[in-house]
PyMOL commands that place a pseudoatom at each C-alpha (Angstrom):
pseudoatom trace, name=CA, resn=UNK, resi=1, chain=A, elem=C, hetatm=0, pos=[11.097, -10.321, -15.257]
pseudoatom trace, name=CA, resn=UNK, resi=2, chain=A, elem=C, hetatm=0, pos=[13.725, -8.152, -17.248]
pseudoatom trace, name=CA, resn=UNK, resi=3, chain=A, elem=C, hetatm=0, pos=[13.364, -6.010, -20.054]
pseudoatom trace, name=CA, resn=UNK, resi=4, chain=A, elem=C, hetatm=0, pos=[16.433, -4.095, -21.420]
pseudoatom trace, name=CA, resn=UNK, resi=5, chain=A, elem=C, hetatm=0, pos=[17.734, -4.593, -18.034]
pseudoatom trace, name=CA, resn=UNK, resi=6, chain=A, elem=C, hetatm=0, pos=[15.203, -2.894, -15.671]
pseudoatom trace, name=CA, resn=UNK, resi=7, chain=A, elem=C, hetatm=0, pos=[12.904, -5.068, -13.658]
pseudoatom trace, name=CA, resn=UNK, resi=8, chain=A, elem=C, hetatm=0, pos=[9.064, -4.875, -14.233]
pseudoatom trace, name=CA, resn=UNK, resi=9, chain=A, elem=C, hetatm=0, pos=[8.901, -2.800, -11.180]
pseudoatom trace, name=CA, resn=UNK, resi=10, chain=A, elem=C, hetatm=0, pos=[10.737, -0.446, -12.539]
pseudoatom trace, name=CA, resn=UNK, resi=11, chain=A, elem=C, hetatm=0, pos=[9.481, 0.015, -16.130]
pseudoatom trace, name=CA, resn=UNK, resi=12, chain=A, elem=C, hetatm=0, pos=[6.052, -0.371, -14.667]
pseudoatom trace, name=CA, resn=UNK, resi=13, chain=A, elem=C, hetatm=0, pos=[7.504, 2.835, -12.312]
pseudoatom trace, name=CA, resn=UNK, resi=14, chain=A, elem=C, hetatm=0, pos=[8.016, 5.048, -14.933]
pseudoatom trace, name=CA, resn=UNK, resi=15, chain=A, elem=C, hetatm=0, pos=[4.621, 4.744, -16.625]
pseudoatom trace, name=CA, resn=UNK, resi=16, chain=A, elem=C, hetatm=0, pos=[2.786, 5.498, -13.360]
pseudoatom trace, name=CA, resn=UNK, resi=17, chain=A, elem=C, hetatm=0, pos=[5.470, 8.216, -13.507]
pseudoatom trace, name=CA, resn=UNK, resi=18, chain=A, elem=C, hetatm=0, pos=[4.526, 9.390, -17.092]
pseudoatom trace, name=CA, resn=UNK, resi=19, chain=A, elem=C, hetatm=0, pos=[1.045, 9.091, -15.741]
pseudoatom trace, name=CA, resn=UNK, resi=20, chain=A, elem=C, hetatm=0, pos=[0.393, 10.895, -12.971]
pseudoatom trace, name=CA, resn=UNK, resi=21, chain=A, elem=C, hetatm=0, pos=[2.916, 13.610, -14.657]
pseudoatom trace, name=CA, resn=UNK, resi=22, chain=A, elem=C, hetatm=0, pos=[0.551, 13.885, -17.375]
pseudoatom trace, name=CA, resn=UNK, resi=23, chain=A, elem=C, hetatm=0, pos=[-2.188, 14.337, -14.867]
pseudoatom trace, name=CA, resn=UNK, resi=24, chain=A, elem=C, hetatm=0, pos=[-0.175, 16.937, -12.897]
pseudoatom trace, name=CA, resn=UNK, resi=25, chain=A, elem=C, hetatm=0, pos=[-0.129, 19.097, -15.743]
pseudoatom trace, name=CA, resn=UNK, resi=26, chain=A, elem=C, hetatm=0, pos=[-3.755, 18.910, -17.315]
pseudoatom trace, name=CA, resn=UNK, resi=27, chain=A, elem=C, hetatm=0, pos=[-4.994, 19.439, -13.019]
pseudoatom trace, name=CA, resn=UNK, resi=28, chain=A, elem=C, hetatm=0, pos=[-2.401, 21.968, -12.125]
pseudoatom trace, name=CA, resn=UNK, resi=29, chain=A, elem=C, hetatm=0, pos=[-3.191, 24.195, -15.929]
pseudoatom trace, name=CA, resn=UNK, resi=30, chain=A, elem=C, hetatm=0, pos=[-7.183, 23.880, -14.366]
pseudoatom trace, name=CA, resn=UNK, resi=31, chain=A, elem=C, hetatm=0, pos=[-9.170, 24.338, -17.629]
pseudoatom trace, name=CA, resn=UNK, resi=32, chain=A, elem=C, hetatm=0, pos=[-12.663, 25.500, -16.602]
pseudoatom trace, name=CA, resn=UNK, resi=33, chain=A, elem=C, hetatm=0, pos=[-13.942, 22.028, -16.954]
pseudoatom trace, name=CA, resn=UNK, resi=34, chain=A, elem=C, hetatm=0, pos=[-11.330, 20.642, -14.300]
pseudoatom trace, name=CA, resn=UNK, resi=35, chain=A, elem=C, hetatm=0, pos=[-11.952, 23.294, -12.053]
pseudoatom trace, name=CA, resn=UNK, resi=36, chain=A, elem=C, hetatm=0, pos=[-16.153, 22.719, -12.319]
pseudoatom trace, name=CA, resn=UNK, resi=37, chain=A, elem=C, hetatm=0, pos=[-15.364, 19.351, -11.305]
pseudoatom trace, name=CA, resn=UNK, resi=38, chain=A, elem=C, hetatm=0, pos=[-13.245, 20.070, -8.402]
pseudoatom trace, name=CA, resn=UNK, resi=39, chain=A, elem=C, hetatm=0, pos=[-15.672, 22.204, -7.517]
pseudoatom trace, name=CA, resn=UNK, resi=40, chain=A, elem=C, hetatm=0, pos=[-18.910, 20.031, -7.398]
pseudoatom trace, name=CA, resn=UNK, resi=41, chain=A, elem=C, hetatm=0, pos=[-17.147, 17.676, -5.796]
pseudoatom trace, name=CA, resn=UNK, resi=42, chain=A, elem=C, hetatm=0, pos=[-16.710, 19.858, -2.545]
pseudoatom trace, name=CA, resn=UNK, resi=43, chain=A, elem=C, hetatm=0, pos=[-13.698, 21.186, -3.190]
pseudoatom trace, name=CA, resn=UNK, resi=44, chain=A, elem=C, hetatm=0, pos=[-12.031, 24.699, -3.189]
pseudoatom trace, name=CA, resn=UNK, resi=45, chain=A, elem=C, hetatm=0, pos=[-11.438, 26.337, -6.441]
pseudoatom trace, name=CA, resn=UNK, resi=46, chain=A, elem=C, hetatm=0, pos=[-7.446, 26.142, -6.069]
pseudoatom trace, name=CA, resn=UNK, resi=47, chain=A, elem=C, hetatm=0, pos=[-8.020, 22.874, -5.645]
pseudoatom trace, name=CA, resn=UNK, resi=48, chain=A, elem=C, hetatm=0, pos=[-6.661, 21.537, -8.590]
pseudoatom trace, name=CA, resn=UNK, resi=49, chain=A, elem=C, hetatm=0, pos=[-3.151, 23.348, -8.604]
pseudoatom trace, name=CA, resn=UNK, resi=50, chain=A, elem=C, hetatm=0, pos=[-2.391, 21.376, -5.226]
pseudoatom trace, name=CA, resn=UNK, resi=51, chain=A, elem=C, hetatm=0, pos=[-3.428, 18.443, -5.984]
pseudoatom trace, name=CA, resn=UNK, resi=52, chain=A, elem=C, hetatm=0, pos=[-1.506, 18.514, -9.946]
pseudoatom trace, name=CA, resn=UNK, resi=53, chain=A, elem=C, hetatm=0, pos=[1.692, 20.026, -8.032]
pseudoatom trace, name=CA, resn=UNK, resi=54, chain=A, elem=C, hetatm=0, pos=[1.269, 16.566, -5.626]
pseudoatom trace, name=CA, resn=UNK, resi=55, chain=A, elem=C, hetatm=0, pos=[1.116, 14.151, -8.305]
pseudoatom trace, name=CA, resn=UNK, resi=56, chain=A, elem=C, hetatm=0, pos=[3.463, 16.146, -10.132]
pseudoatom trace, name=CA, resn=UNK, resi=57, chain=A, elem=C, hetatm=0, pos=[5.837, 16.141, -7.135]
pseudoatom trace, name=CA, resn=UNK, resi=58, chain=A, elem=C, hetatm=0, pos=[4.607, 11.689, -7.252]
pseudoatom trace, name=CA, resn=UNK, resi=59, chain=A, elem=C, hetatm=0, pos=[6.100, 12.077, -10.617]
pseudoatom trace, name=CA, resn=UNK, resi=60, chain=A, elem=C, hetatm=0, pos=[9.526, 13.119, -9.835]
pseudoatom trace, name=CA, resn=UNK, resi=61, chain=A, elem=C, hetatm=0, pos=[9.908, 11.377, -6.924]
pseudoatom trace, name=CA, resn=UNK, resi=62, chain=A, elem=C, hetatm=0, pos=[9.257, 8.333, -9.002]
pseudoatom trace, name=CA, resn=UNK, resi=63, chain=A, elem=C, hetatm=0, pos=[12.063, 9.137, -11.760]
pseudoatom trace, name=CA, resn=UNK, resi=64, chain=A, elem=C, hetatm=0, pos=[14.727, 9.431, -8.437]
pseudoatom trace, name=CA, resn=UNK, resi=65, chain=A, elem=C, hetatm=0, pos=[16.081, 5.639, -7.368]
pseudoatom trace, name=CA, resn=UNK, resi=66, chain=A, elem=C, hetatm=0, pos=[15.775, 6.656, -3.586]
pseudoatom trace, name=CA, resn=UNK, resi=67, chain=A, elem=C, hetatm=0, pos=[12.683, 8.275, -3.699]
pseudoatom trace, name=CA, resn=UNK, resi=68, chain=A, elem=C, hetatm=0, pos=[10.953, 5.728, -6.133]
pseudoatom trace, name=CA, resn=UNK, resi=69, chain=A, elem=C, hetatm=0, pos=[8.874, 3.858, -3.625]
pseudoatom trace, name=CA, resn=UNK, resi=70, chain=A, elem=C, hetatm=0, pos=[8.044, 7.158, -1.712]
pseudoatom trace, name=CA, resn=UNK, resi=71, chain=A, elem=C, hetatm=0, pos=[6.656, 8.190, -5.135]
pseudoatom trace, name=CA, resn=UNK, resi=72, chain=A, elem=C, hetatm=0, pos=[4.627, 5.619, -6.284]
pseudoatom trace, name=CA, resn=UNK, resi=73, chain=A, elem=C, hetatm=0, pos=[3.537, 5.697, -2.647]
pseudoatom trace, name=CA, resn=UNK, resi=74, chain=A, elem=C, hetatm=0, pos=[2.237, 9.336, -3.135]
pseudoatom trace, name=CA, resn=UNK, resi=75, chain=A, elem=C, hetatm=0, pos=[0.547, 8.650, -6.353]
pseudoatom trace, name=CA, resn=UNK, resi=76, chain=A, elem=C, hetatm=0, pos=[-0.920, 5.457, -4.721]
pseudoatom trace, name=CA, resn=UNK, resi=77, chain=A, elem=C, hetatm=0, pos=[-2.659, 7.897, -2.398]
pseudoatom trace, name=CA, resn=UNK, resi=78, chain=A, elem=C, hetatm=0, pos=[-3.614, 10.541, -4.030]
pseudoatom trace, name=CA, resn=UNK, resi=79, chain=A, elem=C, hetatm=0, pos=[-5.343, 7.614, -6.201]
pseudoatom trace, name=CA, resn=UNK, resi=80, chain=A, elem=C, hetatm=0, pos=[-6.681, 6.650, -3.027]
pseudoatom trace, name=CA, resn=UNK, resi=81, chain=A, elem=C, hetatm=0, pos=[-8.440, 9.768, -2.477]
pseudoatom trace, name=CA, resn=UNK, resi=82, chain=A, elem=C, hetatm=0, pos=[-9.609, 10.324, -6.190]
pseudoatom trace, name=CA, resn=UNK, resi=83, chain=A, elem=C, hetatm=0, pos=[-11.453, 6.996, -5.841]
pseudoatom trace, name=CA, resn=UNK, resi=84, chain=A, elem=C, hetatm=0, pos=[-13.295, 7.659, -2.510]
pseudoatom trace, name=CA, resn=UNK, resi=85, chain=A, elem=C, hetatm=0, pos=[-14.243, 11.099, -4.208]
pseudoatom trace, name=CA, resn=UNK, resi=86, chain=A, elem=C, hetatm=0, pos=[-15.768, 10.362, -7.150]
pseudoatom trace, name=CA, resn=UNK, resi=87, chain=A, elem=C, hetatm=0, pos=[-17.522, 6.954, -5.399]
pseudoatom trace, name=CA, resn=UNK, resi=88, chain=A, elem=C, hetatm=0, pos=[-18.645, 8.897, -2.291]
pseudoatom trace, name=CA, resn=UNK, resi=89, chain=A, elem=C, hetatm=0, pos=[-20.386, 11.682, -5.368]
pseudoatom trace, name=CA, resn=UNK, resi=90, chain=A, elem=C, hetatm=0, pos=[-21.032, 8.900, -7.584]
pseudoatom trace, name=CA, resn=UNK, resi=91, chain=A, elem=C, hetatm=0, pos=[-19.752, 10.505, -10.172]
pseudoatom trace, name=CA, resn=UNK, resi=92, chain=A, elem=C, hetatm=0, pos=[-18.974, 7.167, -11.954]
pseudoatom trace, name=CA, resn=UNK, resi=93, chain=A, elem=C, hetatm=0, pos=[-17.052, 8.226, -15.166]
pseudoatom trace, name=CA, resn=UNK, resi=94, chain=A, elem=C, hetatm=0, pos=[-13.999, 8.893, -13.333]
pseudoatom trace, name=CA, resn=UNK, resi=95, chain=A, elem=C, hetatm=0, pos=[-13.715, 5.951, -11.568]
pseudoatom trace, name=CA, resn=UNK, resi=96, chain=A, elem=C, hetatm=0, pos=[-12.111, 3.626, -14.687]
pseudoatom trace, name=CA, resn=UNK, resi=97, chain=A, elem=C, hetatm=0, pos=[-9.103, 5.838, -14.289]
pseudoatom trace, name=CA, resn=UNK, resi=98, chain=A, elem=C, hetatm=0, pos=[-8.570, 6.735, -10.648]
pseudoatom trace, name=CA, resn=UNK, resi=99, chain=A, elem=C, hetatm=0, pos=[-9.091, 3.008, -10.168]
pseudoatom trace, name=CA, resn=UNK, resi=100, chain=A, elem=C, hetatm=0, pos=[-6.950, 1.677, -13.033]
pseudoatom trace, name=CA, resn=UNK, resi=101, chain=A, elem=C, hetatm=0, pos=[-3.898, 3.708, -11.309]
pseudoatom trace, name=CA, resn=UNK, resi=102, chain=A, elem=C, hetatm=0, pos=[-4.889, 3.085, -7.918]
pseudoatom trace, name=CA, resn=UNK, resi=103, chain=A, elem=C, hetatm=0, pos=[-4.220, -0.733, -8.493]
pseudoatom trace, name=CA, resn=UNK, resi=104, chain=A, elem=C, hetatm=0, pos=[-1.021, -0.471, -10.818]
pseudoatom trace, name=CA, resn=UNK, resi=105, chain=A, elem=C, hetatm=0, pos=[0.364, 1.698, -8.144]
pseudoatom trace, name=CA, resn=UNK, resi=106, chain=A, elem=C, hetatm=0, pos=[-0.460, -1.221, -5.058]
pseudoatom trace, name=CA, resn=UNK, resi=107, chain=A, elem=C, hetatm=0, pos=[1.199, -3.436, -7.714]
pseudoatom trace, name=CA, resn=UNK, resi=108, chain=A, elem=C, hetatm=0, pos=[3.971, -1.919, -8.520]
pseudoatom trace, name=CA, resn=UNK, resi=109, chain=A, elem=C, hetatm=0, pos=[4.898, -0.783, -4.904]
pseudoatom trace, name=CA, resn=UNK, resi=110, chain=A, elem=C, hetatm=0, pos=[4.616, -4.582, -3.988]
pseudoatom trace, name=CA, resn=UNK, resi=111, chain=A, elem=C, hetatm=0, pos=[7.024, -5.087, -6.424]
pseudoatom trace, name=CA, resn=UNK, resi=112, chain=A, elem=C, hetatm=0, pos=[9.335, -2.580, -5.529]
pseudoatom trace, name=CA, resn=UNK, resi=113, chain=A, elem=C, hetatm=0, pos=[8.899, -3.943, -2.096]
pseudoatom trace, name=CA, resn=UNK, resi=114, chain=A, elem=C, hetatm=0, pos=[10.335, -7.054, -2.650]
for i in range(1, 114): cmd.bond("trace and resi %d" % i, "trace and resi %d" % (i + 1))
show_as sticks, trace
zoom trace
């Protein structure tokens, strides 16, 4: 399917792009409330600025042609890992969105894929 001349894949790219920019930015700033939960969840307190400079890096990765499916890769797994977190702590108000992005981003790289 085309839209203004881009494939799904590749509009469908650039929100997961948007996305996991956004996130990169609200983890890697680490209001106290981010930090508390990377905390309870195990984690160390810095945390939070490695894992918003990854999706961050997901993000820009995804906005480069011959990095795009290395990108959405990255943000595929960092979703990955966000989703065994907050299952394995049960900590089941996070798992809409970790799961939500987790799934677009196995769509979308099957897309690109092909």
């Amino acid at each position: 399917m085309m839209l203004l001349g881009q494939s799904a894949a590749i509009w469908l790219a650039w929100l997961l792009g948007l996305a996991f920019f956004g996130a990169g930015v609200v983890n890697a700033m680490g209001t106290p409330a981010v930090k508390a939960g990377f905390v309870r969840w195990g984690y160390p307190r810095w945390w939070n600025v490695l894992t918003g400079g990854l999706e961050m890096l997901a993000a820009g990765l995804i906005a480069l042609p011959t990095a795009r499916i290395a990108g959405v890769g990255l943000g595929a797994s960092i979703c990955v890992a966000a989703v065994a977190t907050v299952v394995w702590h049960k900590d089941w108000r996070h798992l809409p969105p970790a799961a939500t992005l987790t799934a677009l981003s196995a769509l979308d790289l099957m897309m690109l894929a092909n």
